[in-house]
N, C-alpha and C positions, 0 to 999 in steps of 0.2 A: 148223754141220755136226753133224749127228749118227752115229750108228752104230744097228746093227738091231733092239738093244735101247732104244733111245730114250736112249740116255748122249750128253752133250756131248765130244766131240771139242777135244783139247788141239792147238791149231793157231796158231803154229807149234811143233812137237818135232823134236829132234833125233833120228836113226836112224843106228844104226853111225858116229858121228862128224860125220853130213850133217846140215845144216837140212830140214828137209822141209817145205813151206808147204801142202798138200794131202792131204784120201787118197790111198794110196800102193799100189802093187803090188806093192814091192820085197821079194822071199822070199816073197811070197805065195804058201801051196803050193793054194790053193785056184782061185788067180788072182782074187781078187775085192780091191777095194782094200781097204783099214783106214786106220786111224787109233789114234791115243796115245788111251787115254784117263787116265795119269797121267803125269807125269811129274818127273826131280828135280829139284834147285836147277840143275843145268847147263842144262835142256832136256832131256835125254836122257830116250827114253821106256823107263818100268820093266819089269823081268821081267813078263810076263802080263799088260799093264795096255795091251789094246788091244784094238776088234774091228772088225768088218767092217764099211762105211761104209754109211749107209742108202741105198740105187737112186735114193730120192728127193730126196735134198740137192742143192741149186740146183748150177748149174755152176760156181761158185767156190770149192764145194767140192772139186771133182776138176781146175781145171785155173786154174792163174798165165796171166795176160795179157803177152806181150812187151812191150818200150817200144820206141819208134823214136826214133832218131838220128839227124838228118839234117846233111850234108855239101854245102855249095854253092860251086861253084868258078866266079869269073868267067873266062869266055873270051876271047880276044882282041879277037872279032871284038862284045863287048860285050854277049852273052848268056850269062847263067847255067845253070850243069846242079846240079842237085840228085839226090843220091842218098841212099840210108838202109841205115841198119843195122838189124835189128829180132834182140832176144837179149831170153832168159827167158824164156820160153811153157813151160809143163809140163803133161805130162796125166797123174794116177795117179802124180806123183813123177818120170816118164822127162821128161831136160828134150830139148827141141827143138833140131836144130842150126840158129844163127844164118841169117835169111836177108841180102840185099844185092840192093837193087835199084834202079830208077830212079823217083821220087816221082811222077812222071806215070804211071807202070802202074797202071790202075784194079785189076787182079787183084790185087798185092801189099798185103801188110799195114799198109804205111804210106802207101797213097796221099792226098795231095795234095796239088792240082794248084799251089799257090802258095805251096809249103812254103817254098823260098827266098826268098820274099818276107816270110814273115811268121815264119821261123823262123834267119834267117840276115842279117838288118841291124843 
């Protein structure tokens, strides 16, 4: 990841105490994301020592992928339901609120269809 002057991006830094794994929007008074580009033995990014992410840095520069969690309960009547948790997705630093759903919804983030089969024996 870069920033608009062609400097390397120190990723991941710490901000105000937080991990930050991406460019970030956080106090941005411009609204545009940044990035560390120093920072100390903690993490933590230095006085003055960051700038604004370059437009053109891949999308793993601006945004964390969720993981999915899947949850499969046998039924009585001898079939299984499978559900998931999906947590961690950020875009610009703002994390995503967790979503919850059912592993057969092709919409949802963690669709598939044989999740309990192959993630739950």
């Amino acid at each position: 990841c870069l920033t608009i002057k062609a400097k390397e991006c120190v990723l991941p830094f710490k901000y105000k105490g937080e991990w930050v794994e991406t460019c970030t929007v956080q106090n941005s008074v411009n609204k545009k994301p940044w990035c560390a580009t120093a920072v100390n033995a903690d993490g933590e990014v230095l006085d003055g020592q960051w700038e604004d992410c370059s437009p053109d840095n891949e999308d793993d520069c601006n945004q964390t992928r969720g993981q999915c969690e899947y949850t499969c309960e046998s039924l009585q009547d001898g079939n299984t339901t499978c559900s998931f948790a999906y947590n961690g997705e950020s875009i610009h630093g703002n994390k995503k609120p967790a979503q919850y759903g059912n592993c057969n919804n092709e919409r949802g983030p963690c669709y598939l269809p044989n999740a309990c089969t192959i993630n739950c024996e």
